[in-house]
C-alpha positions in Angstrom: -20.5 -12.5 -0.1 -17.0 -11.9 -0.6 -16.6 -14.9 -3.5 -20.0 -13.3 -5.2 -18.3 -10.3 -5.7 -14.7 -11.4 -6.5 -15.4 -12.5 -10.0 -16.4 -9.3 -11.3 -13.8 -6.6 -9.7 -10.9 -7.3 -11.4 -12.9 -8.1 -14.6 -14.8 -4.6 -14.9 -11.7 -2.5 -13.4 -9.1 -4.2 -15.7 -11.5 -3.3 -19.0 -10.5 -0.8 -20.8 -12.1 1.1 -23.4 -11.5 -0.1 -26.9 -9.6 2.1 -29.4 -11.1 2.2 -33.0 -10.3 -1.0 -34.9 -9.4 -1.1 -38.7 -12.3 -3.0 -41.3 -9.4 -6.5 -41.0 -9.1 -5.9 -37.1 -12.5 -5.3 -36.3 -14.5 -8.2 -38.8 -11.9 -10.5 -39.8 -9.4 -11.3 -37.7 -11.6 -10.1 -34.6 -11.3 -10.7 -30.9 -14.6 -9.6 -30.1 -17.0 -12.7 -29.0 -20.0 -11.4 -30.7 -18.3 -11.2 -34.2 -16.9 -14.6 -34.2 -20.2 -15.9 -33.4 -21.2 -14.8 -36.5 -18.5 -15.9 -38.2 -19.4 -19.2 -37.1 -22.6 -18.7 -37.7 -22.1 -17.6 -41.6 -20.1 -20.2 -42.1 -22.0 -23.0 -40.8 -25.0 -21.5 -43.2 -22.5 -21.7 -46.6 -21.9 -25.5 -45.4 -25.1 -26.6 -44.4 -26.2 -25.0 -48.5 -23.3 -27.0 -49.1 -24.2 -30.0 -47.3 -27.9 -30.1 -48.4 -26.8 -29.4 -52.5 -24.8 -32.8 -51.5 -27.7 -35.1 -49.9 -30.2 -33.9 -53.2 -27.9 -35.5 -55.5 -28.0 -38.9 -53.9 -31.5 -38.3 -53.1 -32.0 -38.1 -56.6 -30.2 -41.5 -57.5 -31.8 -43.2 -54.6 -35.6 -41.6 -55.8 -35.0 -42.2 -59.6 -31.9 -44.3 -60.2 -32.7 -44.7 -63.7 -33.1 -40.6 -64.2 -30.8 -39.5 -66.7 -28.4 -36.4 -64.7 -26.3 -34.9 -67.4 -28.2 -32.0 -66.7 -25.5 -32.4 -63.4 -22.6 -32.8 -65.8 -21.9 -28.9 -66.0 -21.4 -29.0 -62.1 -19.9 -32.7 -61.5 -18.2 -33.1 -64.5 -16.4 -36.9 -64.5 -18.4 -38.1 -62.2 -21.7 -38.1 -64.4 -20.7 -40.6 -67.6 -21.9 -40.7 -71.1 -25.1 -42.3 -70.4 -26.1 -39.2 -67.8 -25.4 -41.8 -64.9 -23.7 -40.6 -61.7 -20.5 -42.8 -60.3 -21.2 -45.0 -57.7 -17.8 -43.8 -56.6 -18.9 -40.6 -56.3 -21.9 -41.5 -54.6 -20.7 -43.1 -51.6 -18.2 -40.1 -51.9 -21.5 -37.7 -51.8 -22.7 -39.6 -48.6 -19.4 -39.5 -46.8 -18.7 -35.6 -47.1 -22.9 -35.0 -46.4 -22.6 -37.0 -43.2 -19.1 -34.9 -42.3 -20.1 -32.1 -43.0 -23.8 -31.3 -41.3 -22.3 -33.5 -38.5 -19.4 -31.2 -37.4 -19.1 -28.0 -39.7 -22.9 -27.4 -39.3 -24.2 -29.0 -36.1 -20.9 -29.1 -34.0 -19.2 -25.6 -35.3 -22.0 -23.6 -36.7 -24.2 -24.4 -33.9 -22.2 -24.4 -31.0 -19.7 -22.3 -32.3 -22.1 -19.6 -32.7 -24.2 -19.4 -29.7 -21.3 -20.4 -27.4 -19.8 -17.6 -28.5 -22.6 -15.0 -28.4 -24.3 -15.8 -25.2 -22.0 -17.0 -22.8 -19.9 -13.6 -22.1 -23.6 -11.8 -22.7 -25.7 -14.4 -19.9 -23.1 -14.8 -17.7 -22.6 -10.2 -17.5 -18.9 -11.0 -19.1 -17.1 -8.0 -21.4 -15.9 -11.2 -23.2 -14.3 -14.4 -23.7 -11.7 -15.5 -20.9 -9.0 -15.1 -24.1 -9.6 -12.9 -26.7 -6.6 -13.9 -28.9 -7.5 -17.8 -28.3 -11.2 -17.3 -29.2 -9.9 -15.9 -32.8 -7.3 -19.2 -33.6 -10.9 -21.3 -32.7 -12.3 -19.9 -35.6 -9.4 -19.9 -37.6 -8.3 -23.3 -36.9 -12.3 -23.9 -38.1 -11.7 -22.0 -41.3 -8.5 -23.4 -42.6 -10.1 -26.8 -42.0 -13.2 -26.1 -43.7 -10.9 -24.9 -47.1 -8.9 -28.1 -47.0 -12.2 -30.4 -46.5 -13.9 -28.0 -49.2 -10.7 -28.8 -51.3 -10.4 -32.1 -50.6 -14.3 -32.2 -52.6 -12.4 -31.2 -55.9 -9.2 -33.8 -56.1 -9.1 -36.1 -59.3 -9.7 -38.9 -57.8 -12.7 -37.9 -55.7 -13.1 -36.5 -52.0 -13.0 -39.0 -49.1 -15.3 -42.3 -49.6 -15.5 -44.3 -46.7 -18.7 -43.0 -45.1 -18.2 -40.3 -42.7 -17.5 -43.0 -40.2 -14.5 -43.5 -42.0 -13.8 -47.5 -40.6 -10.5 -49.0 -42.0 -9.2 -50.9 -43.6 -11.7 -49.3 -46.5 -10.1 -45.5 -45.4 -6.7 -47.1 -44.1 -5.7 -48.7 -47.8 -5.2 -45.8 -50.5 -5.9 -48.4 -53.5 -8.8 -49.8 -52.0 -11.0 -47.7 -53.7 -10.8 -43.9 -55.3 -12.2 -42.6 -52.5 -9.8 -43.5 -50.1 -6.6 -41.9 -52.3 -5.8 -38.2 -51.5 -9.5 -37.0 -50.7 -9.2 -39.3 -47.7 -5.4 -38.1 -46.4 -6.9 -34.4 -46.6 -10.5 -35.6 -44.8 -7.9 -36.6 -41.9 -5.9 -33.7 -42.1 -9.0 -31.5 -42.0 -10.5 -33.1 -39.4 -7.6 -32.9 -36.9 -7.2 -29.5 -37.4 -11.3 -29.1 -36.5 -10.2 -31.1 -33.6 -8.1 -28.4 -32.4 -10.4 -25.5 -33.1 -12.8 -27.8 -30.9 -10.9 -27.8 -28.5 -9.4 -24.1 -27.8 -13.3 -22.8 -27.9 -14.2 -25.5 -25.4 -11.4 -24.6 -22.9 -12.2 -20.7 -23.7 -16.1 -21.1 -22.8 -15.0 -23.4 -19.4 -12.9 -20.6 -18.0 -15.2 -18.0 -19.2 -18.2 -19.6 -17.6 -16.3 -20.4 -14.2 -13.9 -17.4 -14.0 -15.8 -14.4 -15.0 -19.6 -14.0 -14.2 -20.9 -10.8 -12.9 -21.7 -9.6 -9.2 -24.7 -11.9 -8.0 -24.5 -14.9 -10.9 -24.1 -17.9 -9.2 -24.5 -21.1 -10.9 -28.4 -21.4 -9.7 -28.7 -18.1 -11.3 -27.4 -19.4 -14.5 -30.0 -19.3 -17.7 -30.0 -23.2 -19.2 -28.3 -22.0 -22.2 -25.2 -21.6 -20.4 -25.3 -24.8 -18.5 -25.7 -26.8 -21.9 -22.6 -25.1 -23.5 -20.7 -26.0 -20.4 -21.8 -29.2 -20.5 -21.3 -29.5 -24.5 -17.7 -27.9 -23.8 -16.9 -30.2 -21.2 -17.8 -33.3 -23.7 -15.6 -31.9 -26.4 -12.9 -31.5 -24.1 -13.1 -35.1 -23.4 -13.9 -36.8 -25.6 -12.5 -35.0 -29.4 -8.8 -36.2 -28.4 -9.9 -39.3 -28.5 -10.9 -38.9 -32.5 -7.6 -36.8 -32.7 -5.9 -39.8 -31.9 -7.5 -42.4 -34.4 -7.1 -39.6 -36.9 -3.2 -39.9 -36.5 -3.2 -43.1 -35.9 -5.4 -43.7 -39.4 -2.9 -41.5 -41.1 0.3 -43.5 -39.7 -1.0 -46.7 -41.3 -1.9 -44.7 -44.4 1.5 -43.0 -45.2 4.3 -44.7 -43.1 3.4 -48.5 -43.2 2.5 -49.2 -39.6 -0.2 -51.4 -38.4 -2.8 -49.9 -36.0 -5.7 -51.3 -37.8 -5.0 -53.7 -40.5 -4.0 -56.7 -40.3 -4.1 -60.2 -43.2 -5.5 -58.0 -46.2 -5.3 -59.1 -49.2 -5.4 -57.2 -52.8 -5.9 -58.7 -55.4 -4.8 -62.5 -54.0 -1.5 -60.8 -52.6 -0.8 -60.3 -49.0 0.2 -56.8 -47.2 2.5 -57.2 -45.2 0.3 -55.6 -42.1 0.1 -57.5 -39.2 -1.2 -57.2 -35.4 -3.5 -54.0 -36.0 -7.3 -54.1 -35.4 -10.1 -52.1 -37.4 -12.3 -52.6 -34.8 -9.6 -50.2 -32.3 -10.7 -47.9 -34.5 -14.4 -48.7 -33.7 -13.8 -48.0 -30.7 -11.6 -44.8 -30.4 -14.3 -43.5 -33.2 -17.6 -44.0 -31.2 -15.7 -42.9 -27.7 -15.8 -39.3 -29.1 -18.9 -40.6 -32.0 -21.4 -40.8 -29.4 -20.7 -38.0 -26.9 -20.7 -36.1 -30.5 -24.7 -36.7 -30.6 -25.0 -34.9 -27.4 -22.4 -32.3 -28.1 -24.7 -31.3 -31.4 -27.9 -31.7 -29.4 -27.5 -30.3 -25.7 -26.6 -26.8 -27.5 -29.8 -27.3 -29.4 -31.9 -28.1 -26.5 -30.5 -24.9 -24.3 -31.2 -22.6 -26.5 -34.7 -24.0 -26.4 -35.1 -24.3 -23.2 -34.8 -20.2 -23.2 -36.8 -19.5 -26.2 -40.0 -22.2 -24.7 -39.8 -20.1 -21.1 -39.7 -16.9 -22.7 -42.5 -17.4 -25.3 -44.5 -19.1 -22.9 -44.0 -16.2 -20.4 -43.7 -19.0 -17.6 -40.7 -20.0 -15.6 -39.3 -22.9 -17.3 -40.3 -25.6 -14.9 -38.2 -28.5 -13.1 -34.8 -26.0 -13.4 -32.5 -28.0 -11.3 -34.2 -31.3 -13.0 -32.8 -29.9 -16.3 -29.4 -29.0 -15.3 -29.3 -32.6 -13.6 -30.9 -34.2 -16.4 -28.3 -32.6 -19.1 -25.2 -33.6 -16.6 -26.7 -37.1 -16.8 -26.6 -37.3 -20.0 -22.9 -35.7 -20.2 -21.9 -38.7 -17.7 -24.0 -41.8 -19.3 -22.6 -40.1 -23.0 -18.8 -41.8 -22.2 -20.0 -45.1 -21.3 -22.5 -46.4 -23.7 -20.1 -45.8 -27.0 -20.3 -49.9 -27.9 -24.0 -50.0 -28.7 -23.0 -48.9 -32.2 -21.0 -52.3 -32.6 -23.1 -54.7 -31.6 -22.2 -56.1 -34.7 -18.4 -56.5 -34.1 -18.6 -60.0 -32.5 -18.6 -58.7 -29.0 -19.1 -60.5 -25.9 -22.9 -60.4 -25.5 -22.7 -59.9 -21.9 -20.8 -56.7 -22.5 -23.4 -56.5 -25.3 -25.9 -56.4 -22.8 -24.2 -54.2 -20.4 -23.9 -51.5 -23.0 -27.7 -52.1 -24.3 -28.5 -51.2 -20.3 -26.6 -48.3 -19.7 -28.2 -47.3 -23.3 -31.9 -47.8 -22.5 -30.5 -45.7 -19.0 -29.6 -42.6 -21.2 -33.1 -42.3 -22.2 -34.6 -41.6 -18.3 -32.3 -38.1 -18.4 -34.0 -37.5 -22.2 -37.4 -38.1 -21.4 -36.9 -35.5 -18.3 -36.2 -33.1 -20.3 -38.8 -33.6 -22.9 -41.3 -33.9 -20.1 -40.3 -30.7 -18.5 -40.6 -28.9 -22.1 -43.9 -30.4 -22.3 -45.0 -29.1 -18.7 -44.1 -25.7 -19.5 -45.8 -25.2 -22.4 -48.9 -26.5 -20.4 -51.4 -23.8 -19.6 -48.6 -21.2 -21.0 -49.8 -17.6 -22.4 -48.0 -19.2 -25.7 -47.0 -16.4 -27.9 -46.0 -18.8 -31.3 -42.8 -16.6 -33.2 -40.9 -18.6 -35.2 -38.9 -19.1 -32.7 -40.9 -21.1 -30.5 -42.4 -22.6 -33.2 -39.1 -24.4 -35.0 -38.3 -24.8 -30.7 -41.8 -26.8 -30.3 -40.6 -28.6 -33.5 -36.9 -29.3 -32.0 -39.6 -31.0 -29.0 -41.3 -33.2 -31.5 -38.3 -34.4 -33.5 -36.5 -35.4 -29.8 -39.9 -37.3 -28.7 -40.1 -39.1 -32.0 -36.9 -39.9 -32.6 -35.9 -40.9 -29.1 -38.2 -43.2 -29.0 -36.9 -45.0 -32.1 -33.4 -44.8 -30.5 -34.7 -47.4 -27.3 -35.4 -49.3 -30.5 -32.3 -49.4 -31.8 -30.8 -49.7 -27.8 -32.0 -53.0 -27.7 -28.9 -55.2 -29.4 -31.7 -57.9 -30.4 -33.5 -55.6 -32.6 -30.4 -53.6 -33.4 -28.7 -56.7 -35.0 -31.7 -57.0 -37.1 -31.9 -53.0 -38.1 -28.4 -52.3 -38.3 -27.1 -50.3 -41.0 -30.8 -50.1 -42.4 -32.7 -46.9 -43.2 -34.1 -47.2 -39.9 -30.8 -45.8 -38.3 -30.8 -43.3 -40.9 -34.4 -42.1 -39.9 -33.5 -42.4 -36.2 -30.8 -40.2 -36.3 -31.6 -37.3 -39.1 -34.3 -37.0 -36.6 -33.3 -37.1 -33.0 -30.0 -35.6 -33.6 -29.8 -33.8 -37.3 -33.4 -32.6 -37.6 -33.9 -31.9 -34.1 -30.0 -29.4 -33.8 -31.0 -27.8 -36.8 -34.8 -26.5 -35.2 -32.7 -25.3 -32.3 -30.4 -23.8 -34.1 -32.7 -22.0 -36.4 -35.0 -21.1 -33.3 -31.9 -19.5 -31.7 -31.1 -17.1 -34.8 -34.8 -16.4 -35.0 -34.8 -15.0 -31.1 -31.1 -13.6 -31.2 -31.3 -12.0 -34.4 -32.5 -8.9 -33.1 -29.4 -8.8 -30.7 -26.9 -9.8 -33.4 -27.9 -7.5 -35.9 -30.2 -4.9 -34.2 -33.5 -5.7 -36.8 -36.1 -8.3 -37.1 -36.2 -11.4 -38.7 -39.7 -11.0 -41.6 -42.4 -13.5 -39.4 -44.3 -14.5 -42.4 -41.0 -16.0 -44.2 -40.8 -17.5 -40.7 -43.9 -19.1 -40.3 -43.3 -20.6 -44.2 -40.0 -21.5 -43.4 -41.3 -23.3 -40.6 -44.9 -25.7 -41.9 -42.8 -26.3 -44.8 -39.6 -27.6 -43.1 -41.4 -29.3 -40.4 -43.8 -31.3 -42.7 -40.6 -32.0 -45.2 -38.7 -33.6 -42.7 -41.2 -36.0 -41.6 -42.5 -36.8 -44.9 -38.7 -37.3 -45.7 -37.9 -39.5 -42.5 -40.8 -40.9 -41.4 -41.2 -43.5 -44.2 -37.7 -44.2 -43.7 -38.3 -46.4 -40.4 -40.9 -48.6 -42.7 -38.3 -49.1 -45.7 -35.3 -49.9 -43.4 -37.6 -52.5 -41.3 -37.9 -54.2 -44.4 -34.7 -54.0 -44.8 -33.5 -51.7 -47.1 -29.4 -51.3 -46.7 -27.8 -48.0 -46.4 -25.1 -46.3 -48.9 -26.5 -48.1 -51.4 -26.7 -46.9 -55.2 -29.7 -48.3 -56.2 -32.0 -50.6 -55.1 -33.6 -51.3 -58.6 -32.0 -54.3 -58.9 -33.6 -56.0 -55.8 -37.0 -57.4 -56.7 -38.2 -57.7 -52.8 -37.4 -53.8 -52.8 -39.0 -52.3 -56.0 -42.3 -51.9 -54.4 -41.0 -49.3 -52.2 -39.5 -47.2 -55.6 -42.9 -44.9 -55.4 -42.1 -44.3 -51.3 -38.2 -43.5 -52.3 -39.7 -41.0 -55.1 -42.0 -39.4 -52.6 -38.6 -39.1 -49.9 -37.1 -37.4 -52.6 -39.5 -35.1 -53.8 -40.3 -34.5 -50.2 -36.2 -33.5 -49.5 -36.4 -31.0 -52.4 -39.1 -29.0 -51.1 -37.8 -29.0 -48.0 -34.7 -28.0 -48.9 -36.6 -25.1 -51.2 -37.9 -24.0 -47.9 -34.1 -23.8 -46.2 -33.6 -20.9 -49.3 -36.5 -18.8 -48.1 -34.7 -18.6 -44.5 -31.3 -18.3 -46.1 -33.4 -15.3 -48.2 -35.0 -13.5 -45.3 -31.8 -13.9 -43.4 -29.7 -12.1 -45.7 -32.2 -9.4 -46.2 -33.2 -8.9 -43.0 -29.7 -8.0 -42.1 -29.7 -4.7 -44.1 -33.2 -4.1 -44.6 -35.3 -5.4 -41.9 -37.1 -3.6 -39.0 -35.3 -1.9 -36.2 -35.4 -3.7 -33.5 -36.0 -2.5 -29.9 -33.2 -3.5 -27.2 -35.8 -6.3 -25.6 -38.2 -7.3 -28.2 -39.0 -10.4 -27.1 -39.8 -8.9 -22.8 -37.3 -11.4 -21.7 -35.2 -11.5 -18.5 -31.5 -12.7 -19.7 -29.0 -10.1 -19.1 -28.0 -9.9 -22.7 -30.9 -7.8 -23.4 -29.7 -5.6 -20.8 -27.2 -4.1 -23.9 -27.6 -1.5 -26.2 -29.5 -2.6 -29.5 -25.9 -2.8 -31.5 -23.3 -3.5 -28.2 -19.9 -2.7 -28.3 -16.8 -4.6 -27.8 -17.2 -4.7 -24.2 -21.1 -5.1 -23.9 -22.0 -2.8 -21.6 -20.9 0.7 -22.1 -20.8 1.4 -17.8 -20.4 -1.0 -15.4 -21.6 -4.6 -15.8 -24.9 -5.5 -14.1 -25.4 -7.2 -10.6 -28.0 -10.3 -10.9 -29.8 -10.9 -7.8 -32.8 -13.3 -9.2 -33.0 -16.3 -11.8 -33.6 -16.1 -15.5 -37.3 -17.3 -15.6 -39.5 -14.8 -13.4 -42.2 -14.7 -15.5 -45.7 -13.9 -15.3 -44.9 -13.8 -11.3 -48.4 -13.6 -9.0 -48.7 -9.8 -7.6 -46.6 -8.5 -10.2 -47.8 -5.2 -11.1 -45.8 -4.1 -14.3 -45.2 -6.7 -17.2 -45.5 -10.3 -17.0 -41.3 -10.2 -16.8 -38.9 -9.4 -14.2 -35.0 -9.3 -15.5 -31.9 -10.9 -13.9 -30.3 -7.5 -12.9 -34.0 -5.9 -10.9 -33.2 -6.1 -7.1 -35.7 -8.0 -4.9 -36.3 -4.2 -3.3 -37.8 -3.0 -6.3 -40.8 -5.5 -6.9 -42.0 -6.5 -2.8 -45.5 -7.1 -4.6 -44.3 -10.0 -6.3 -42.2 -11.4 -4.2 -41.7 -14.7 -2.0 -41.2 -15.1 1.5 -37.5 -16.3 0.9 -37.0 -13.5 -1.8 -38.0 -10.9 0.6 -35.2 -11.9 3.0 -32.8 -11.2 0.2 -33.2 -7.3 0.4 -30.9 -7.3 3.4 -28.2 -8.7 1.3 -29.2 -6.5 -1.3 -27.9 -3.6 0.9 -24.8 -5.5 2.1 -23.9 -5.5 -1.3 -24.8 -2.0 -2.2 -23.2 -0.8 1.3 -19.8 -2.6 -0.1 -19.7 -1.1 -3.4 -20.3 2.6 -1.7 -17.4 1.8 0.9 -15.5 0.6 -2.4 -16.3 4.0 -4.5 -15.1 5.8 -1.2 -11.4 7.4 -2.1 -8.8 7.2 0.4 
């Protein structure tokens, strides 16, 4: 009893109230979890505008690549010639900084960044982050990157062109092409210093989670949400030095002339002098943190929809334990299946096979979770926000996708559909399509508590048919064009005859992502507006049981203005049998207070109950 109780004592005792912050204090350089969340959170929204702007461009080469784009010139200037063209320089430099950007400033910092921030000191009954001070240089660290890379867009020359996979000796060689000159060196610079932001907020929301959860939250108490930022935390801490490392590494060979990953290049018919190093080393340092980096975007994604399919179902979210086991599965398998991106290197193909084995493995953990989404939506009293309606999506785009992905496990069929638009549909739509429904359903369900109003549902529900039918009208046909072969990062394709009967399809993908990215302004719209001028909202609009609706509407620095709650039941007592008032019970009611509703085992909790309460009296008791 003692160890339940420990966490919180010298947490709520040692808080203090708060003293009245200047405007720069308070929303700038804050120290208060909730506003860095949504500093996070408005920043990932100006990249992901950023991002998108980026991936219509090329979407409009790739849909009509003999359109003439001076209307572009105003914005792009250089890179669209006399003859309205755009660079094919540019265009591979257009695909590298898309994939960088939605990959980690959007899916890895905006979405992880943000609810990280804002739900683990609110689930867990926290006043805040374990450090303050740390939990501020996180974002910072993320800002100061996100200038350079923005920079970096702008040199002469180009921003980085080497995909955002970045493989030597294409990024390692400044003069192999323009975009591996300056706009590359700041890409690496950038990236490390994201690297570090990564990895303060991931040792910040460890500690938090472990060190500082209320009276009565043990770990089986834990909502999923919290469990999958642990887990994603836990995967960054691991595995981002590992990309730190290669990023160095990558610059060292760059700038000072040593030899970690080139080796008998040749320019022009003369020799470099580079000997020894290996590109594929940086395969592999690159996919060690590459492919734990799916997970780290996704298992956020799936958390946060794990909460928003129980609540909105108004069932307990079924196979609890399954889930957290399923999601530390997947954190395990994540380190150790990394080469099934390279089958293509000339590996062994016994280790090939090992690696397609423990891939095809990853997928048991997956399919767990998908099936226990499924079963609690079975039978539910569904209410269908937008919330649970982009998390329903997130559902469908992990069904669809993954099963593509045992596809691509297999290294037989991989060989043939590597670096086809195959890949490219798997992935927008397991991983990028998929992350960006979760996060979307999780501003739609925490808005209220962010900003104390309500998110307009009818700009929801359009948001939603219109985004869910773009993205499959944009990805689906993708899996037919790359089984036929089509290669990715390519300019055009007009000049392959076995490819121009697909032109029409690649017009329709197009037209397709421009609507759908039409529909992204209508969210970006009602977001905006709705932080000013929307509805009030009450503190527990949604009836749910987490403890973060235990706050005021607009909480404090601090939370809860008294002392922090006690939890003595799970997050997901919903619609219980015998329960008289509401189809909810939350985290912080006692057992005592609802014997109508309760199990035989819950019932023999109400003696602990008064243990506890007995302690806290003898505690309140002055000398």
């Amino acid at each position: 009893m003692s160890t339940v109780l420990s966490h919180t004592d010298a947490h709520d005792h040692g808080h203090e109230e708060h003293h009245e912050l200047g405007f720069i204090r308070k929303y700038i350089f804050s120290e208060d979890h909730k506003i860095i969340a949504k500093q996070y959170l408005i920043s990932g929204i100006v990249w992901a505008v950023i991002g998108g702007l980026m991936s219509l461009v090329f979407r409009l080469q790739l849909g009509f690549p003999d359109m003439d784009m001076t209307f572009l010139k105003p914005f792009l200037g250089q890179w669209i010639d006399a003859q309205g063209k755009l660079d094919p320089n540019f265009y591979l430099a257009l695909v590298t900084m898309h994939g960088t950007i939605m990959v980690f400033f959007v899916l890895t910092a905006g979405l992880s960044g943000t609810f990280s921030n804002f739900l683990i000191p609110l689930q867990i009954g926290a006043r805040d982050m374990a450090s303050g001070f740390l939990n501020m240089l996180s974002y910072w660290f993320f800002f100061v990157s996100s200038i350079i890379m923005f920079w970096s867009i702008f040199i002469e020359t180009g921003p980085a062109g080497g995909s955002w996979v970045i493989y030597p000796p294409l990024s390692a060689l400044p003069e192999a092409n323009p975009g591996s000159g300056q706009g590359m060196t700041l890409w690496l610079v950038a990236m490390a210093l994201f690297i570090v932001s990564q990895l303060l907020g991931g040792v910040n929301y460890v500690s938090t989670i472990i060190n500082l959860r209320t009276k009565g939250m043990t770990f089986d108490k834990l909502p999923l949400t919290v469990w999958a930022f642990m887990f994603t935390a836990i995967l960054g801490i691991l595995s981002f030095p590992v990309l730190l490392s290669a990023a160095l590494l990558l610059i060292f060979d760059r700038s000072f002339g040593t030899s970690f990953f080139l080796s008998d290049i040749y320019i022009n018919g003369h020799a470099l002098p580079n000997q020894g190093g290996s590109p594929i080393l940086f395969q592999h340092l690159f996919w060690f943190l590459g492919h734990p980096e799916v997970y780290i975007v996704i298992l956020p994604a799936l958390g946060l929809a794990s909460e928003v399919i129980a609540t909105n179902a108004r069932k307990p979210i079924f196979g609890y334990k399954a889930m957290i086991f399923s999601m530390a599965g997947i954190m395990f398998l994540a380190f150790i299946v990394w080469a099934h991106h390279m089958f293509m290197t000339g590996m062994n193909p016994f280790l090939g096979s090992v690696f397609m084995l423990l891939t095809l493995i990853i997928a048991v953990p997956s399919a767990v979770k998908a099936f226990n989404y499924i079963t609690t939506l079975w039978r539910g009293n569904i209410i269908f926000t937008p919330a649970m309606l982009f998390a329903i999506g997130l559902v469908s785009f992990f069904v669809s996708g993954g099963l593509t992905g045992i596809i691509l496990g297999n290294s037989a069929l991989d060989i043939q559909l590597h670096d086809t638009y195959f890949v490219v549909a798997h992935f927008h739509l397991v991983m990028g399509s998929a992350a960006i429904f979760g996060m979307v359903a999780g501003v739609y369900h925490w808005f209220p508590k962010m900003f104390g109003r309500m998110m307009n549902k009818s700009l929801g529900y359009i948001h939603f048919w219109i985004t869910f039918a773009g993205v499959y009208a944009v990805f689906f046909p993708m899996h037919y064009v790359g089984i036929a072969g089509f290669p990715r990062r390519y300019y055009a394709w007009s000049g392959f005859d076995t490819f121009n009967i697909y032109a029409d399809l690649n017009a329709f993908m197009t037209i397709a992502a421009i609507l759908t990215f039409a529909a992204q302004l209508i969210f970006i719209f009602n977001f905006i507006y709705s932080i000013f001028w929307g509805k009030k909202a009450s503190a527990n609009p949604w009836n749910s049981n987490t403890l973060e609706w235990t706050t005021p509407v607009n909480p404090g620095h601090g939370n809860w203005p008294g002392e922090l709650p006690t939890v003595y039941r799970w997050p997901y007592d919903y619609s219980k049998p015998g329960q008289e008032d509401g189809d909810f019970i939350p985290q912080n009611v006692p057992f005592s207070a609802t014997p109508e509703s309760n199990l035989p085992e819950e019932n023999e909790l109400i003696a602990e109950e008064k243990v506890i309460e007995a302690i806290e009296f003898d505690k309140n008791i002055p000398d």
